[in-house]
C-alpha positions, 0 to 999 in steps of 0.5 A: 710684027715679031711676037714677044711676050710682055716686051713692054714692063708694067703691061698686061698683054691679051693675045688674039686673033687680030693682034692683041691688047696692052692694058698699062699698070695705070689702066688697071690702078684705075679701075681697082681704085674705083672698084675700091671707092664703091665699097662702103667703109674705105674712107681714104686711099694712102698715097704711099706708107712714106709720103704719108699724104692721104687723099679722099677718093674721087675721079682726080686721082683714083689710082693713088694708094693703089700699087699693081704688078703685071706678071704675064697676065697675072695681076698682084695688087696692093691697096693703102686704104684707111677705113672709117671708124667702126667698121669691121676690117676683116669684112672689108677687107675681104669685100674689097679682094673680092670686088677688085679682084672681079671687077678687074678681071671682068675689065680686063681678062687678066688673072689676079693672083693676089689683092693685099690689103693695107689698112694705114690708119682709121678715120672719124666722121666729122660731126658738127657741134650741135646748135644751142637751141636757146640762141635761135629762140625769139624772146618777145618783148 
């Protein structure tokens, strides 16, 4: 088999001494999501700044408002997130860089250059409208 860099587009290619491992864009948008649905304020993940469509994080699709660019094996990583309201955004966003960044290169040995953060909008925890406690008292007769 012929030896090539990166032949194949939107894959991070690890030599070794038995051949070499391909991680996909996919793969890698993966584990950033999940390493993002850790981190305590990341309410949502936007699917795109155009679609406008937002997704609560879970196991379905935890590479949606995640964009990822293999350069060799280097890693650019742009994360669409809207946070919850109250939380300071400079301290989570720096959390996420530093946990994605970790915990793709843990993964998967490839170097991430760069963890861009784009905070698309704040969320409201939903609060349900305190019962009347005069409604659940029992009269006696």
């Amino acid at each position: 088999m012929p030896e090539s860099k990166n032949q194949e587009q939107g894959v991070g290619e690890i030599p070794n001494a038995y051949g070499s491992i391909k991680i996909s864009e996919e793969a890698v948008a993966s584990i950033v999501g999940l390493a993002a649905a850790q981190i305590k304020g990341v309410a949502a993940m936007s699917g795109s700044m155009a679609s406008g469509l937002t997704e609560k994080l879970g196991k379905k699709n935890l590479a949606k408002g995640v964009k990822v660019e293999i350069d060799d094996q280097e890693v650019h990583l742009a994360l669409y997130i809207f946070v919850e309201y109250g939380v300071r955004i400079p301290k989570l966003a720096l959390d996420i860089q530093n946990q994605v960044r970790d915990t793709v290169q843990t993964m998967t040995g490839l170097k991430v250059k760069e963890v861009n953060i784009y905070v698309q909008g704040i969320t409201f925890a939903q609060t349900e409208p305190a019962e009347d406690p005069e409604e659940n008292e029992e009269t006696e007769v």
